[in-house]
N, C-alpha and C positions, 0 to 999 in steps of 0.2 A: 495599524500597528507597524512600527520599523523592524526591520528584520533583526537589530540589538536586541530589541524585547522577547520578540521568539527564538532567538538562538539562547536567554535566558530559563525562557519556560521549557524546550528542550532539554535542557542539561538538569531541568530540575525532575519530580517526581509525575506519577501517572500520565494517564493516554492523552494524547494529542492531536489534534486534526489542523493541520498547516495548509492553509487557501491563501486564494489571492488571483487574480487577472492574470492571465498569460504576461510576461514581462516581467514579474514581480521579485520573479528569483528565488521563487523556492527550492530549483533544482541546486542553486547557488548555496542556500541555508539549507538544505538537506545533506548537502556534502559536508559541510562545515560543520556539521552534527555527524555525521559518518564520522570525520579526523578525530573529534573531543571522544567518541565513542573508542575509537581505536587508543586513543591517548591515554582511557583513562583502564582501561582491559577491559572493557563490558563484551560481551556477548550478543550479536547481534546479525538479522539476517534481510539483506536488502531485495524485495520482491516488488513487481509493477503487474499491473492490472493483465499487460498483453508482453508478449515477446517484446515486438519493438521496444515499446517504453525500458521492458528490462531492460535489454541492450543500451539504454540512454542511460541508466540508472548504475550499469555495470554490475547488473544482479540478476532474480530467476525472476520465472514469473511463479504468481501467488499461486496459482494452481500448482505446479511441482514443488515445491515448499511445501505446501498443504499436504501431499501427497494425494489430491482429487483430481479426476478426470473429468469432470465437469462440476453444475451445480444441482444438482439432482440431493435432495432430502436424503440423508444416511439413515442406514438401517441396518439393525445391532450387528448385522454380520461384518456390512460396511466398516464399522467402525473396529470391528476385531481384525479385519484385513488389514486395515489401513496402518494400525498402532502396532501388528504383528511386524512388520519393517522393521527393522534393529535403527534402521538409517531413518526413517522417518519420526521414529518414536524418539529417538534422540535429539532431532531438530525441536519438535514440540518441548520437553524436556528440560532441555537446559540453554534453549533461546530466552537471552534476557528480553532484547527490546527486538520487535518485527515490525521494518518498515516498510507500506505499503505505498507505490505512488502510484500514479493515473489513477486514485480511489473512487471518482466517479463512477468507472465502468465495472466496478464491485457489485455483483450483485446479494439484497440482505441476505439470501439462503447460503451463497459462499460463505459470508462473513459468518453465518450463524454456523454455518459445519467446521471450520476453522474452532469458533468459538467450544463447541462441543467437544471437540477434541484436544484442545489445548488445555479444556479442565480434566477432563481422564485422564491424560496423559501426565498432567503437574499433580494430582492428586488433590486439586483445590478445585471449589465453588466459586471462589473470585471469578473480573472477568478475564473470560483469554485464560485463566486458572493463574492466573496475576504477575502473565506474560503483557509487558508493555506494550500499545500498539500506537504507534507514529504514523495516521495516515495521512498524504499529500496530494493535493489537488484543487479539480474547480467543477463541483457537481452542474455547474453553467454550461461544461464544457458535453463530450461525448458521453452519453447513457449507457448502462451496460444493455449487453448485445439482449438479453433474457433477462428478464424477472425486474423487480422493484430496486429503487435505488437502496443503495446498504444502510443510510441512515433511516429509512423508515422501518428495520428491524429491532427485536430485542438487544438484539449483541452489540447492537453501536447505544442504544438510548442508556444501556446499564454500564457500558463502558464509560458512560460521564467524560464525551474530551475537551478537556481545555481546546477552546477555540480563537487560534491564532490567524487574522485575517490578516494577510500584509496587504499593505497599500502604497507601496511604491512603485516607481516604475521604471523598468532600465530596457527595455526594446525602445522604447520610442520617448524622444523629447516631445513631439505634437501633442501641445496642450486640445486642438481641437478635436482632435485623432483618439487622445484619451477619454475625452466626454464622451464618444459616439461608440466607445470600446464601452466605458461604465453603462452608455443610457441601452444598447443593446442587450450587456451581462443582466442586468436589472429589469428593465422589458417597460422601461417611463422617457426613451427619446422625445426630445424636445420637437416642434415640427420646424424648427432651422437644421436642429440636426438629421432629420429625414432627409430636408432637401438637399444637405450635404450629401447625401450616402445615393442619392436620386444624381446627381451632377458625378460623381464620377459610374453611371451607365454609358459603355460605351458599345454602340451597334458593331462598328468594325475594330477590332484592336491588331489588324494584320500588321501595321508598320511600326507598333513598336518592337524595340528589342529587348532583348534580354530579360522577358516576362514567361514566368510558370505558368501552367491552367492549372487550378485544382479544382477534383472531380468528387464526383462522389462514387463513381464506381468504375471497378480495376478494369475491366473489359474497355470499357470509354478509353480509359490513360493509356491504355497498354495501346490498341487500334491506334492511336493517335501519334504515339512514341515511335510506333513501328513504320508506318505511315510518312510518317518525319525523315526517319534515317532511311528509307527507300530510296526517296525522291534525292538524295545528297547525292552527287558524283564524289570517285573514288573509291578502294576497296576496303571491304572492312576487316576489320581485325578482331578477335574473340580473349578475353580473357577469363582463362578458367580458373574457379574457386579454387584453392586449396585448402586439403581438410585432414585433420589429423588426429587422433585422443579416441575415444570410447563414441562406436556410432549411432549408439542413441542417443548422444548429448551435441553433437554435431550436427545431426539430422534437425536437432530444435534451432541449433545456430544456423542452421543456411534458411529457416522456413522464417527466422525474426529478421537475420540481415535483411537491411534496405538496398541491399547493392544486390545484384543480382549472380545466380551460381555461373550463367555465361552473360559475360558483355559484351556485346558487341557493338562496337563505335565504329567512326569513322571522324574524318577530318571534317569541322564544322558541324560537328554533335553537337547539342545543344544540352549539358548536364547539369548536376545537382549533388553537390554532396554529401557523403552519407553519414558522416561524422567528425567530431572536433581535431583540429588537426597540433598535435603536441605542440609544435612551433608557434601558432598561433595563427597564420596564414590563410587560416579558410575555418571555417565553422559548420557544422551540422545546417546545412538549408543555403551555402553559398553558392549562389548560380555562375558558371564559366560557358566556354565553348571551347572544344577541343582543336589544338594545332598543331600536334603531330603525336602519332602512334608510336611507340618503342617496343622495343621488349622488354617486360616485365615494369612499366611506366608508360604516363601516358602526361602528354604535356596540356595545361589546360589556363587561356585568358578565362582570367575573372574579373566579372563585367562592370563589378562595384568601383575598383580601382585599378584596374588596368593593368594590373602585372600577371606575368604569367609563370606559372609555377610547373614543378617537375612532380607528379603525383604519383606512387609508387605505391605497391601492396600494402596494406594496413591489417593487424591481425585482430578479430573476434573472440572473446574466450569466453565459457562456461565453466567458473570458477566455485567452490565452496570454500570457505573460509576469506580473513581478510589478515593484513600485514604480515606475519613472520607464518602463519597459518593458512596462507590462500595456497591452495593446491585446482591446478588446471587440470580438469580433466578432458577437454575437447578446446580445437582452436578450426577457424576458420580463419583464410587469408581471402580478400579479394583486392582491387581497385575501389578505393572507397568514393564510386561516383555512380550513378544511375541516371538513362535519358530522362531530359526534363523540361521537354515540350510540354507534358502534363504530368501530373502525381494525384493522388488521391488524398483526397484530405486527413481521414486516417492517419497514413502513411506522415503529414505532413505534420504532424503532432510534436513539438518538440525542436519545430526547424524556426530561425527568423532569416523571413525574404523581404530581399530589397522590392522586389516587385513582383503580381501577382493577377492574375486572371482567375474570376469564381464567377461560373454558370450557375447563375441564382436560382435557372429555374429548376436545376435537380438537384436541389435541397429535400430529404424527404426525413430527416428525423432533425430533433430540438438540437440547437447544439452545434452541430455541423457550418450553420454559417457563419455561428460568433469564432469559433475553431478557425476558421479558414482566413476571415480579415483579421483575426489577431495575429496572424503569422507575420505579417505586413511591418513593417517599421513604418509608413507613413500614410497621410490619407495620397499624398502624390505616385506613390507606389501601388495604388488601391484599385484595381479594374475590373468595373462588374457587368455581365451579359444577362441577358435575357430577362423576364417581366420580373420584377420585383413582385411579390406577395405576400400576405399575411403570413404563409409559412414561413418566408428564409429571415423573420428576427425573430418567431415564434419561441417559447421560452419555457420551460413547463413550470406552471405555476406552485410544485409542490415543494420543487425548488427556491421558489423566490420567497415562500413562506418559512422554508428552513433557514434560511438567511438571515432574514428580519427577525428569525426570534429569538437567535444566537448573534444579535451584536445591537 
């Protein structure tokens, strides 16, 4: 489907579920549906699966919208606390449309306690109590952390969504690149395209430059980042978060920012950036190296193209409402860069790298590896260690049968 088509079933009536391949630009068509929302006065509140993603999304995560602290089954008490909120009762209430992204890592029983409460609270049986639900993503991609994926629940099957699958692609022209992204999302690679993904294993990748590692665990990136800026000559320099607004809402801002509350660089850092830059000059996941330290700035070559830019504090916000209505209630300032000798895949959710190192062999859940090479724009940018195995395209099959039976 073109993203024309879904930006039409968007602006039309009931729930919708927006997929498609990392690249596809549903963050692109999700905004574009945020603007027409705001244009036209609807009501509506934009939540992602985890902090980070909000932060990408420029919204909450679905747990504080919900007003749930985890996903633990509600009970009646649960439910009279929860709805006793003046502030959370009113979000359920009179939210028109609620969009969910990273809906993968949903899990059913969230979506079904949402589901719960959003008919007590409307005073309707409908689903959601016949609050719209817009959710976004690629169940191909990361699982939720606990429990069953949200489409094998009641609350997604009775919500009936229009199934909007894009199929285009704007990270990457590599028509070869594309097959080897669809035969892994699907779990039916060709055995050419094996041995493509077998030809770029590299035993030593020490002399290239300007390549990420992505990991699959924080402990590994962090060792390795720190590890990194040790061995650098020169001294280093710290810049510290700033933080302002209500500190329970900031406290969530510094634990989603991908930049860190202290930074500490040095000349010849090796970073990453942690979001889009208004100018258009660097993007969420552009790799640089740092060339001199400032106050309150930090100057950083970027490796893509060769210019070097003056990169100053960028601010974070935790907002409720939107256009004449958005009221900030906490902000965060950092430097929006982070070391980036290695990142955690996770973490890397949301970024496109020109270049990229993945340790195949700690792959340890579905997902994770299609996650990590599709962050890549090319198969030439593509670098992978250690034994390839039946785990790292491993695909879960309840998945690929959800798929097939909605298109």
């Amino acid at each position: 489907m073109k993203q024309t088509k879904a930006l039409e079933i968007l602006k039309g009536k009931g729930n919708v579920f927006l997929t498609g391949q990392p690249g596809s630009g549903k963050s692109y068509l999700t905004n574009q549906y945020i603007d027409w929302l705001l244009d036209n006065g609807k009501t509506f509140a934009v939540t992602a699966s985890t902090g980070i993603a909000a932060l990408n999304v420029g919204g909450r995560t679905l747990h504080s919208f919900a007003g749930l602290r985890n996903d633990d089954p509600l009970t009646e008490e649960n439910v009279r606390d929860i709805l006793g909120s003046s502030h959370t009762y009113k979000r359920y209430s009179s939210t028109e449309v609620l969009i969910i992204d990273e809906i993968s890592m949903v899990s059913a029983q969230l979506l079904e306690n949402i589901d719960q409460l959003a008919r007590i609270a409307r005073r309707s049986d409908k689903p959601f109590g016949g609050m719209r639900i817009v959710a976004v993503g690629d169940f191909y991609q990361l699982q939720p952390i606990k429990g069953e994926y949200c489409f094998t629940g009641e609350s997604w099957k009775s919500a009936e969504f229009a199934f909007c699958n894009i199929t285009e692609q704007h990270r990457t022209n590599d028509d070869a690149f594309i097959g080897i992204l669809t035969g892994i999302r699907e779990g039916n690679l060709t055995d050419e395209q094996k041995r493509t993904i077998l030809s770029r294993v590299n035993d030593d990748v020490s002399s290239l430059e300007g390549v990420v590692r992505l990991d699959t665990h924080n402990k590994r990136v962090d060792d390795i980042n720190d590890q990194k800026l040790t061995r650098l000559d020169g001294v280093p320099k710290t810049y510290k978060m700033e933080e302002e607004g209500n500190e329970i809402y900031f406290k969530g801002l510094k634990k989603s920012c991908l930049s860190p509350e202290m930074l500490v660089l040095k000349v010849g850092a090796r970073v990453i950036f942690t979001r889009n830059d208004p100018e258009q000059r660097w993007v969420n996941g552009t790799q640089g190296e740092v060339t001199e330290l400032r106050e309150g700035s930090v100057r950083v070559n970027i490796f893509s193209n060769g210019e070097e830019v003056n990169v100053e504090y960028a601010a974070w916000e935790h907002c409720i409402g939107y256009g004449k209505g958005r009221n900030v209630l906490a902000t965060v300032k950092q430097v929006p860069l982070r070391l980036a000798w290695a990142i955690t895949i996770h973490k890397s959710q949301g970024m496109t790298l020109d270049k990229a190192v993945i340790d195949v062999s700690r792959v340890f859940a579905t997902g994770q590896a299609y996650v990590a090479i599709s962050r890549v724009r090319s198969l030439e940018g593509l670098f992978l260690q250690g034994k390839l195995t039946s785990k790292f395209l491993e695909i879960d099959e309840s998945v690929k049968e959800f798929y097939v039976a909605n298109t």
